[in-house]
N, C-alpha and C positions, 0 to 999 in steps of 0.2 A: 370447534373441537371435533376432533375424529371420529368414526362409531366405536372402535378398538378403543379410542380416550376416554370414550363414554360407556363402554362395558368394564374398564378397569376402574372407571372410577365408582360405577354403581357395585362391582362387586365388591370393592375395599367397605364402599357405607355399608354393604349385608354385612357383612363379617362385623364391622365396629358398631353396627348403634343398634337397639336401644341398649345393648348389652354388649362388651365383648365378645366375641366366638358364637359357637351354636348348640350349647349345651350347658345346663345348670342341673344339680339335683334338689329334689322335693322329697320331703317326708307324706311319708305313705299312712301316717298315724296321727292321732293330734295331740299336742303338746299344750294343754292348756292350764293347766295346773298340777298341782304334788303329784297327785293319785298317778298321771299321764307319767309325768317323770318316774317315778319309783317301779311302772310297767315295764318301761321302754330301757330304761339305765338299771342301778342300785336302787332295790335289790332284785327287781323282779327281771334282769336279764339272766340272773344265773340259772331259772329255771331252763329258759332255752337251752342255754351254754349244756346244760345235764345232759339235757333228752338229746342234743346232737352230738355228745359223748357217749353214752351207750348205743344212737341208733344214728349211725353217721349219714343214711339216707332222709332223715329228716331233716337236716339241713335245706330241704324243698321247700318242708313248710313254715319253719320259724326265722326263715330268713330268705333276702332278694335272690338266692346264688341260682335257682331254679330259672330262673327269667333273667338272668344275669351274663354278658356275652364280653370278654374280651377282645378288641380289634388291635393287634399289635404288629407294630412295624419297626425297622431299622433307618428307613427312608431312603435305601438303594438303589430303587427302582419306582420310581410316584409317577404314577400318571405318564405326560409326555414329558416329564420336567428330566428323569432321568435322576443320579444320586445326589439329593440336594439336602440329605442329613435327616435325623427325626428330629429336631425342632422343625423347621421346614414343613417338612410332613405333619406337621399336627393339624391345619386347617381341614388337609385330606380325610384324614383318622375321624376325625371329629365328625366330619359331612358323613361319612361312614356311618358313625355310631346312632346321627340322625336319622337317617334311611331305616336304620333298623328299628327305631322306634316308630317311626309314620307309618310303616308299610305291613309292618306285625307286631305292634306294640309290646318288641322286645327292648329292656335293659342292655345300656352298654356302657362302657367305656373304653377311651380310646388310649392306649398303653404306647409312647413312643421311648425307644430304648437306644441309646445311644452306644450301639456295640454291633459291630462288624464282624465277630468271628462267628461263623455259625452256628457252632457247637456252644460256644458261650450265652448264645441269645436262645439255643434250645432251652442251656441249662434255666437259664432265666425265669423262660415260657413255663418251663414245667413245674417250675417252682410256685409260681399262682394258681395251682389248680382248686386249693382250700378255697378260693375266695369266688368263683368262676365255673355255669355252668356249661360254659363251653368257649371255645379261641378260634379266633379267625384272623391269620394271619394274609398280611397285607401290602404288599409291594416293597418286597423280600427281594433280592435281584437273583438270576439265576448264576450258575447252579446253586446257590447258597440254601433257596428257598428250599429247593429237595430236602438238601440236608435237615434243615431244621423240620421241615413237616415230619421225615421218616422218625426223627426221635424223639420227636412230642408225641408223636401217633403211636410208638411203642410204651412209652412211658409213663403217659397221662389215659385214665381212664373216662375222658369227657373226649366229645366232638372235638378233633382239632382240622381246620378244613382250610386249605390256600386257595381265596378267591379268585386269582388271578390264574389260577391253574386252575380249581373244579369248577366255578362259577362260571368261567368262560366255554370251559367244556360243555357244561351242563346246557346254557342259552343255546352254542352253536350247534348240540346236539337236538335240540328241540328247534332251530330253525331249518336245519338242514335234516331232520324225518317231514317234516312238512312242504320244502322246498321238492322232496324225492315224489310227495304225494301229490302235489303239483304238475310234476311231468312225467307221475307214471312210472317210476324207476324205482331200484332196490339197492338198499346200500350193497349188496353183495356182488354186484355187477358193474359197480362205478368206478371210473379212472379220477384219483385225488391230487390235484401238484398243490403243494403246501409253499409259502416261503415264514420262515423266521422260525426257530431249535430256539426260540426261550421256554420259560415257563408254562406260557401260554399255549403257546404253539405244539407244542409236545403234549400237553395236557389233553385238547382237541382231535389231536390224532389216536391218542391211546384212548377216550371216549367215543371215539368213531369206530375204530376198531371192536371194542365191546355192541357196536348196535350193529357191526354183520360187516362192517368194510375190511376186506381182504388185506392182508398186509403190501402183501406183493403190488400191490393198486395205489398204491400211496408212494408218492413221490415228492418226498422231501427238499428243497433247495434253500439253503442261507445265506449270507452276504459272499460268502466266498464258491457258491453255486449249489451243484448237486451234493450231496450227502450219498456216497458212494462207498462200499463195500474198500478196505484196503485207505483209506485217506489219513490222513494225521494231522494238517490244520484245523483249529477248532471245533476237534471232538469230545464229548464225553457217552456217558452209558445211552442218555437216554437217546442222543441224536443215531448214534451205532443200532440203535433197535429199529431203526427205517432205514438203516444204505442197502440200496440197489445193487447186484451185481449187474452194473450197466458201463459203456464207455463215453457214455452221453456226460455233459460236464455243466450244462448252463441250463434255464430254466426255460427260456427259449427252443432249446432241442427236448426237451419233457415234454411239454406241454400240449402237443398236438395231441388229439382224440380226447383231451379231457373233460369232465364230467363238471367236475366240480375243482374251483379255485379258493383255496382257505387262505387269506394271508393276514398275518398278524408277525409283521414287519415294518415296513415303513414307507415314505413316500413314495410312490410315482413309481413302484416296482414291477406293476405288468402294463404291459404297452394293448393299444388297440391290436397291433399284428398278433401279437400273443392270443389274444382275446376269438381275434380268426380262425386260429387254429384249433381250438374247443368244440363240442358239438354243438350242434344247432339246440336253440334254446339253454344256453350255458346258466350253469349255477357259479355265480361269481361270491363270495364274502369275502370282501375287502376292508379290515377291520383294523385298520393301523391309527389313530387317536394320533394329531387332530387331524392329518392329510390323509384320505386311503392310499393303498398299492394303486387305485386308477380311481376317478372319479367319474358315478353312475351318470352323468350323462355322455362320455368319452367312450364305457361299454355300449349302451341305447347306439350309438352312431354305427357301429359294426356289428351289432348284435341286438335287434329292437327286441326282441322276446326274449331277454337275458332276464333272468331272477337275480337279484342284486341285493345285497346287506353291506351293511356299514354299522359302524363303530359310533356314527353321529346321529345326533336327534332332528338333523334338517333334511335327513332321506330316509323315506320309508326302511322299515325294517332293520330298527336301531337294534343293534346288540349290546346287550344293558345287561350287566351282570346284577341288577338292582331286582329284576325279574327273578333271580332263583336266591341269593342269599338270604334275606329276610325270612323266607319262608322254610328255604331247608333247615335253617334253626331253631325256628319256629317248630314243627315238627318234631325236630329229634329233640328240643329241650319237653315238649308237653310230655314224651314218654320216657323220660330219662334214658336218652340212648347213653352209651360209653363210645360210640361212634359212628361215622358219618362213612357207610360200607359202599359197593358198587350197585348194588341192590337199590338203594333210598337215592343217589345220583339218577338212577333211571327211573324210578318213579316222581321225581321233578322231574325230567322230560318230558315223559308221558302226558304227565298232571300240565305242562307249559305249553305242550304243542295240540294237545286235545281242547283249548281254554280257546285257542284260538281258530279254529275250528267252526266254534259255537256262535252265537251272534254277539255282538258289542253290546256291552253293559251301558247304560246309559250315563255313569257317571263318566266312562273312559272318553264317550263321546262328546261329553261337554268341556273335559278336558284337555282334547287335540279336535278341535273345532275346525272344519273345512277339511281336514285329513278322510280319504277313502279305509276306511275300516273292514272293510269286509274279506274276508277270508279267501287268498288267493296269492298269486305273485309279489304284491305290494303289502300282503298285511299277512307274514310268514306267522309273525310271535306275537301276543299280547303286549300291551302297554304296559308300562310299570303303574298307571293312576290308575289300573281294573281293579276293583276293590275283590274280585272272584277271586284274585290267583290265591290268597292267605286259605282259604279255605279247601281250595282243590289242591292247592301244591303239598299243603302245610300236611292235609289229610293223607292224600300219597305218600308222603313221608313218614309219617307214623305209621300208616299201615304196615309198609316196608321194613320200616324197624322192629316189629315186634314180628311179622311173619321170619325174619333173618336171626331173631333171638338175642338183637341188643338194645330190644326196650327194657330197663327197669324198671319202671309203671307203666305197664301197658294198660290199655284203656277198656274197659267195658264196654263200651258201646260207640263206636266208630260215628254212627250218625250224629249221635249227641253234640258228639266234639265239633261234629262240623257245621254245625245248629252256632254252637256255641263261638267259634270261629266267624261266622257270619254276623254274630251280632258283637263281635268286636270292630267289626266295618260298618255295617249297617244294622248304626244303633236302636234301629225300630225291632230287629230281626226276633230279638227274644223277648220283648213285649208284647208283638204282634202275634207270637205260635197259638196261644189259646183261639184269636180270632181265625187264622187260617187253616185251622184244624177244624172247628165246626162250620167257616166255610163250606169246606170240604164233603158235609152231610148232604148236599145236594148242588146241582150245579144249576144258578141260578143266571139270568139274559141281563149283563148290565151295558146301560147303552150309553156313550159319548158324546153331550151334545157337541163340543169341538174337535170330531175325529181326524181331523187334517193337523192336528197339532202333533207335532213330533213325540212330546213327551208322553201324547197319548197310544199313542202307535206303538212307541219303546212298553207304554206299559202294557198294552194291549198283548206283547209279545212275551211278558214273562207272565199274563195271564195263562197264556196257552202253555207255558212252562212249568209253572210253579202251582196252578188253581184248576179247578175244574169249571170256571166258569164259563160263559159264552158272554165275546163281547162284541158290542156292535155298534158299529163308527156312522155315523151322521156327517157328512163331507160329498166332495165331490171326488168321482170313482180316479178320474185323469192324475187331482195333487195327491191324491192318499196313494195312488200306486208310483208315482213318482219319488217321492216320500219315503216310501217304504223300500224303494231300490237304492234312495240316496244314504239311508242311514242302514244297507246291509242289512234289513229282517228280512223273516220267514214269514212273514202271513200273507195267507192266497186267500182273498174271497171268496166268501161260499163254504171254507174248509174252517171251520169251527169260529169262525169270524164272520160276520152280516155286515151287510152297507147299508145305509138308507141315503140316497143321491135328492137332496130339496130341491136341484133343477128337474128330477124327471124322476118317477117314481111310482108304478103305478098304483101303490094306495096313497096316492096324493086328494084322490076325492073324499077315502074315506075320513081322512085325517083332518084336510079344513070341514068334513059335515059333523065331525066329534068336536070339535076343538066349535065350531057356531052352536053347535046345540047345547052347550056347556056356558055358551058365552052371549048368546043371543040378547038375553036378558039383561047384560048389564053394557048394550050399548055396541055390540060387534055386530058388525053387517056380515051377509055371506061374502064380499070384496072383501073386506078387511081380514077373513079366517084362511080366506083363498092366500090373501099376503105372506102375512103371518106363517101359514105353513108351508111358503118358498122360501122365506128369509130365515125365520128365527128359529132354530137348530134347539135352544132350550125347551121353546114352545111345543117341537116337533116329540122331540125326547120326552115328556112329562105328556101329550097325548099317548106314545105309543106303553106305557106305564101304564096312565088309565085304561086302556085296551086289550091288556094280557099280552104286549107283544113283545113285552117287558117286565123283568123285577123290579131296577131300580134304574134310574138316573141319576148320573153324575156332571156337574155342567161348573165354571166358574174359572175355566184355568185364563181367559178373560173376562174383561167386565166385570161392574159392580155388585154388590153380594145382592144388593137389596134389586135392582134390575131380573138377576135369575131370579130370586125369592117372589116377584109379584106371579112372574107367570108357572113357577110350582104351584102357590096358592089358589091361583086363577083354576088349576086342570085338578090337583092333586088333593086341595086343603079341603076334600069335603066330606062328608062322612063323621066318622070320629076322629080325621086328622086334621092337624094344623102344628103350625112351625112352633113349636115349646123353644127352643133356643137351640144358640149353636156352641158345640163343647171340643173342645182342641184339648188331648191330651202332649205337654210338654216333655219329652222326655230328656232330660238332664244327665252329667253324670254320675248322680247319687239314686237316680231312677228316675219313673214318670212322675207328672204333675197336671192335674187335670185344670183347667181355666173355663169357666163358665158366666156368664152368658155373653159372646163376646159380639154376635151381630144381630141377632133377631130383636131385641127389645134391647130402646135404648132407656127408656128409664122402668123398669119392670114394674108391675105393680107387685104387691104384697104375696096376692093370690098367683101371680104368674112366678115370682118368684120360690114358691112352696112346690109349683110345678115345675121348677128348672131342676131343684133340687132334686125330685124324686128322679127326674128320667136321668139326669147325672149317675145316680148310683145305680141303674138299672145296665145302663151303658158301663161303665167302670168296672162291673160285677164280668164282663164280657170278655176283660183280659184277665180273668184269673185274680183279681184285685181285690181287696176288701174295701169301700170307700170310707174312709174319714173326712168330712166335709164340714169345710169351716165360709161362713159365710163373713166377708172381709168386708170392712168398711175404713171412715176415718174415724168414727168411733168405737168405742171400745167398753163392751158391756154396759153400755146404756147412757154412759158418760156424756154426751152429745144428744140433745132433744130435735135436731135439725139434719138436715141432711138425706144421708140413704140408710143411715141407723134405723128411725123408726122403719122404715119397709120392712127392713131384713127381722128389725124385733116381728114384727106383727108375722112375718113367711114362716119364724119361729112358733108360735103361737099354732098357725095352722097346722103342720105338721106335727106337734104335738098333739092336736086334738083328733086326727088322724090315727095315731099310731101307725109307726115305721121301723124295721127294722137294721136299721141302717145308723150308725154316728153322724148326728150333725152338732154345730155349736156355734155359738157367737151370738153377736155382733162384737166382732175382733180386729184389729190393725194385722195385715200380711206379717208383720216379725212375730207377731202373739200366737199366728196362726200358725207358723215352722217350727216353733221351738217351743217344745212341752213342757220344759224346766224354769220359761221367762210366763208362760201361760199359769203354770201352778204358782207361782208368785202373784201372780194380779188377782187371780182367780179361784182361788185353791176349791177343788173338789168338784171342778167344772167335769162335766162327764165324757171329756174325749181324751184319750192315752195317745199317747205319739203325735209326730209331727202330721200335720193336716195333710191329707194327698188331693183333694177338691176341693178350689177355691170360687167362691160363688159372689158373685159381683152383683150390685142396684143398678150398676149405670155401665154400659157398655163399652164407654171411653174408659173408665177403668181394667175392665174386661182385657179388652185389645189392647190398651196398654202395657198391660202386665205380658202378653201373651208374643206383642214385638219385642217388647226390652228379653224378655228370654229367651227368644228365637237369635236374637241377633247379636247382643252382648254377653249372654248367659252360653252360648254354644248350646240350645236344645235344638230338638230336632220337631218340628210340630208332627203330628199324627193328626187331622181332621182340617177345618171342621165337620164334625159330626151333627147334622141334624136332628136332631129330637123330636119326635113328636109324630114324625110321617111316616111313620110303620116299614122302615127301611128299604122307603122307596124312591127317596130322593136326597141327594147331597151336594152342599153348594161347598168347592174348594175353594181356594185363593189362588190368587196371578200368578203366584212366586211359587205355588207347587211342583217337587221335581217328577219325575216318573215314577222311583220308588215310593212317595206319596201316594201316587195315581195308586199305584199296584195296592198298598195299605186301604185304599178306601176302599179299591174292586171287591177288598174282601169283606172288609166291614159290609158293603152292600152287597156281597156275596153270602151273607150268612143268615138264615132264617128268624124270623124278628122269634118263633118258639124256642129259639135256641138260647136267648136271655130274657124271659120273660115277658 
């Protein structure tokens, strides 16, 4: 079978299995009995039905329409398929209405309307506006598309926005100010030859025009050539607002001295000779889906320093209208705009071309893998997989609309939002803020004992972005710098960043005479500390901690938990410290879920477990939290005389006799533990209210258990583990931790252990 056989056949099985298509809806509320019905239906819908009768902007809050997005299409114009109907078009629409949910966990549906006239399909369009916070219309063919945008956009007071016209302006507008920043030019000084007067194509010149390109600089040509002052073969308004008064007639006599090449046309349209004729260092965007106007390696041959875009995802610097939609509606739906002005289009450029600028997010990196990402000729735009653009773009956009005065909720406080925006990506973000804030009260040295690892370097890099901490990499000076130019960072040794090199280093004496003086005793020779402090990077990390040359250690993104855990305890466990257990808060998405003890003790005793207990809620108290803490077993309130029941009774006992100010309870089965209404059934007048947020394990293989099956089937996101016990100076991760993890613990071990008691 072909590869073509084998890409049509695997995209038929995406579309058909497990499900038809690529979109179902879910209730957002629960249906579980009368009460539920008689809220959501008869009679308790007519209260909504009221309040969005007398206050027709509440329609935001007692109903989806708020987050609600129309994708509507005639199917005239799909992709490269060309007029092939809206049934046809419905796979299109639908992928659509995906993208807008994965990328800004916007509501859609996808609207395919089997009408041709464009006034008639305006009529349509405008007619759903009751039901719809905003429309995006969708390969509309031109001129038709004009039409119908012009009379939704006078008519309906929501965002109505043609992707295929703004969205392509928007991306080209945001690769081509970066492409300018590239080689040092000004849109106001550039020579443009353009081919293709559709929607698109027009759309990108009259957005070019708006960021400072001359008109008279712009050089239009279409299938039938130049777009000339005086012509009569297929014109309308908007192609007449760029004809030349020239005698020049083909795109071949244009083209010489130009700047920059836009094509959004079709195959094989500019030749190498063409190409010759451009300036040195040409800005090419050949953007025709699926074959460009010339193929970037055919420009490379007669122009090696050409800036090149394309329309496709197998050459750098795809032009992806997937980059700006998602998010400019995003935006204007949070602030209730009435519409989508020239203002908020150029703060999505802005917000798209400054993103890329900045350094690669770690998740964008692990999702175009082997790809150069770094900020230059080859990486003009961000990726659509940068979880950053919802937040900068999204943010830019609502700024813009409410400084232009077509926000109808405008926002209080612009940060928040974009707090809040972040932790719809990165679902640690608004759990994390109580920990990264007092952080923040002093800037503490956390060192890496694997600083050559990528994801540590990624985190190392938004420590210097987002924290005030100082980190310091354990590696060799050669892979860490190599590393660091291969994944596009900013960190320079020495500048708020520290190396310690295990082959050469010169407090390498004092390190193996800490590390034998410490260890003499139980059997370490001076050979063996001299080892040790060339090989093992944990070993090195957890000396320079006991030395003050250090806050905390971090070490485990390999190897096994108990391997780093021996030589923490070895350097760190002395004093009043020692490893009380490890605590992974789960964050779900109903919220977090803290899981305890999942590595340090495999069968805990009674007394270790009354101490898991307490440093759990001391730690928990840290996010802002209140702990509820249920200790789980297979038994259940005493039912069971065998097992890890009695421990956890007897860790109960202790703590009571303590006094604590904290909820705990049990000995309880994990369902007893979640649900307070199946709990007051078994147990009535037990003294913990709501569902348990700390579950506290006898045996560690339950622990860890509990803590994979929700990491991996449950969609949580782990946050630790967290060390207990060693005065937040040491933390053992796991293999699987991503960079944004790394960064969540920098802070956790970034934060002064008086900061939580």
């Amino acid at each position: 079978m072909s590869e073509q056989s084998n890409l049509r056949e695997a995209a038929l099985k995406y579309h058909e299995f497990p499900k038809p298509g690529k979109l179902e809806i879910r209730a957002t509320k629960p249906m579980a009995n009368g009460r539920d019905l008689a809220r959501a239906y008869s009679p308790g819908v007519a209260e909504a039905c009221l309040e969005i009768k007398n206050d027709p902007s509440s329609a935001a809050r007692y109903t989806a329409r708020g987050n609600l997005v129309a994708v509507v299409s005639n199917g005239t114009a799909v992709l490269g398929l060309g007029n092939i109907g809206a049934l046809a078009a419905k796979p299109v629409m639908e992928g659509k209405a995906v993208l807008f949910k994965k990328f800004a966990s916007i509501d859609c549906f996808d609207i395919e309307l089997d009408e041709a006239d464009p006034e008639k399909l305006a009529e349509i369009v405008c007619a759903l506006e009751p039901s719809f916070g905003a429309i995006n219309l969708e390969d509309i063919k031109a001129p038709d598309c004009f039409i119908v945008e012009r009379i939704c956009r006078e008519r309906m007071n929501i965002p109505v926005f043609h992707d295929d016209q703004h969205g392509t302006a928007i991306v080209v507008g945001a690769a081509a100010k970066n492409a300018l920043q590239v080689t040092g030019k000004r849109f106001e000084n550039i020579k443009i030859v353009s081919t293709g007067g559709g929607a698109a194509g027009i759309a990108c010149l009259n957005m070019l025009l708006k960021m400072g390109v001359q008109r008279k600089n712009i050089w239009l040509c279409d299938i039938h050539g130049l777009v000339y002052e005086g012509r009569k073969i297929d014109m309308n308004p908007s192609k007449a607002a760029f004809a030349q008064s020239s005698n020049k007639r083909t795109l071949d006599s244009v083209i010489d001295g130009a700047d920059m090449f836009l094509g959004l046309s079709g195959p094989n349209v500019l030749t190498q000779d063409n190409v010759k004729k451009m300036v040195a260092a040409p800005i090419v965007f050949a953007l025709a889906n699926p074959t460009p106007e010339i193929l970037p390696e055919l420009v490379r041959e007669v122009a090696p320093d050409a800036i090149i875009a394309t329309g496709r995802s197998d050459f750098p610097n795809q032009v992806n209208n997937v980059l700006c939609f998602p998010f400019i509606f995003r935006g204007a739906l949070d602030v209730g705009a009435t519409t989508i002005n020239d203002e908020m289009q150029l703060a999505c450029i802005e917000g798209i071309a400054a993103l890329a600028r900045t350094t690669t997010s770690a998740e964008a990196a692990a999702a175009y893998q082997g790809e150069q990402l770094t900020f230059g000729a080859e990486y003009l735009i961000p990726k659509p997989f940068d979880p950053r653009l919802v937040s900068v773009v999204s943010s830019a956009v609502a700024e813009a609309a409410m400084k232009t005065g077509v926000a109808t909720r405008p926002l209080d406080d612009l940060e928040a939002y974009r707090r809040r925006l972040d932790g719809s990506v990165f679902k640690s973000a608004l759990v994390m803020r109580p920990v990264f804030e007092a952080a923040r009260a002093s800037s503490r040295r956390i060192v890496f004992a694997e600083g050559e690892d990528e994801r540590v370097l990624r985190a190392a890099q938004a420590m210097l972005e987002e924290t005030t901490e100082r980190p310091i990499l354990i590696g060799r000076p050669e892979v860490i710098e190599a590393r660091i130019e291969r994944a596009g960072l900013t960190i320079k040794m020495g500048e708020r960043v520290d190396l310690v090199n295990p082959e050469n280093d010169p407090r390498y004496r004092d390190y193996w005479e800490t590390y034998h003086n410490l260890m003499c005793r139980q059997g370490v020779t001076p050979d063996l500390a001299r080892a040790i402090m060339r090989t093992n990077t944990t070993a090195i990390g957890a000396v320079m901690v006991n030395r003050d040359e250090a806050d905390s250690i971090i070490c485990g993104t390999f190897g096994e938990f108990r391997w780093h855990m021996n030589y923490i305890k070895q350097v760190l466990g002395r004093e009043a410290f020692h490893p009380v257990g490890a605590l992974s808060m789960m964050i779900l998405e109903d919220g977090p879920l803290f899981i305890t003890d999942t590595q340090v003790h495999l069968h805990p005793k009674p007394e270790e477990i009354a101490e898991i207990a307490v440093g759990a809620a001391r730690h928990v108290r840290r996010f802002g939290i209140e702990p509820n803490i249920a200790f789980c077993s297979q038994s259940q309130f005493g039912n069971h005389g065998n097992g890890s029941g009695w421990r956890l009774r007897e860790a109960i006992k202790i703590l009571d006799a303590e006094g604590h100010d904290f909820c705990y309870e049990g000995e309880m089965n994990i369902d007893t533990a979640l649900d307070p209404d199946l709990r007051q059934r078994l147990f009535p007048g037990n003294r913990m209210k709501g569902p348990a947020n700390v579950l506290v394990f006898a045996h560690a293989d339950a622990a860890s258990g509990v803590r994979n099956i929700l990491k991996m089937k449950g969609g949580g996101l782990e946050v630790g583990p967290i060390l207990m016990g060693m005065g937040n100076r040491a933390h053992i991760v796991s293999p699987s931790i991503t960079a944004r993890g790394l960064l969540n613990m920098s802070a956790i071990a970034g934060t002064p252990v008086a900061h939580y008691g």
